[in-house]
N, C-alpha and C positions, 0 to 999 in steps of 0.2 A: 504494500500500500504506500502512495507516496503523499508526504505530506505537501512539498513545494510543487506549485505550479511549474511547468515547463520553463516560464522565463525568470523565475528565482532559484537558479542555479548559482552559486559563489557569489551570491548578492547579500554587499555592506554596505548598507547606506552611511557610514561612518567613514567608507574607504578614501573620500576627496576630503575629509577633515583630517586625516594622518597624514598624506601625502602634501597635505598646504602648508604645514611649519617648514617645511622643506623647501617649498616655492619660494617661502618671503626670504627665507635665509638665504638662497640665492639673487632675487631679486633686490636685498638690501646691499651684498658685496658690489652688485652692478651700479647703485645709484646711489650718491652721496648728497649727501643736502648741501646747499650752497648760497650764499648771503653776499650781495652785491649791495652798496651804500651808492645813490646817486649824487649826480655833482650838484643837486640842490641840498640833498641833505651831506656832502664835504662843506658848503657851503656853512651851513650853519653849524657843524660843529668849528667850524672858523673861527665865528662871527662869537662863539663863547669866551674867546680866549681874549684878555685885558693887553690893550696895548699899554707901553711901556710909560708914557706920560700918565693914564688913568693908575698904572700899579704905581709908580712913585705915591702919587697924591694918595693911595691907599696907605701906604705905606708910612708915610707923614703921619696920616690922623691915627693909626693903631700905634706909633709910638707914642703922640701924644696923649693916646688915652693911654697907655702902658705907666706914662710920668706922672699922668693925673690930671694937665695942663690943660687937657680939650673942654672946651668950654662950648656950649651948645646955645646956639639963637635961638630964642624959643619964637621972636617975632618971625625969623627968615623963615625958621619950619613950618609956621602954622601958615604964613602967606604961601609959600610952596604945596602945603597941602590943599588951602585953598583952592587954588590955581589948579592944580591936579585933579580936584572932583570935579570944578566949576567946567571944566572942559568936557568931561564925556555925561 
């Protein structure tokens, strides 16, 4: 007496799930990922970096607050802030 019909003979339906860890592991040695940075975004990692005149003048006020000597405009800051909302 036979239990399988004629066309389930050596039938695994598991068999393309064994055989697939196999595929990707070849598939992945064939392709590598790869990360290109455009000349707009060289561009702005650029544009990050402080030119030499702006890092002086940094450099001035962090020693003078180091010595203690930096003295803050409260009138300049708040007109500045002012000025800053009042714009947008």
């Amino acid at each position: 007496m036979k239990i399988n019909g004629p066309n389930h003979a050596n039938f695994n339906p598991y068999q393309k799930q064994v055989n697939q860890p196999t595929d990707l592991k070849n598939n992945a040695k064939q392709q590598q990922d790869k990360v290109e940075i455009s000349d707009q975004g060289k561009a702005l990692q650029d544009s990050g970096k402080t030119s030499e005149a702006r890092q002086k003048h940094i450099n001035e006020i962090k020693s003078q607050v180091e010595d203690g000597t930096y003295k803050v405009d409260h009138q300049r800051t708040a007109k500045n802030l002012v000025d800053f909302f009042a714009d947008k």
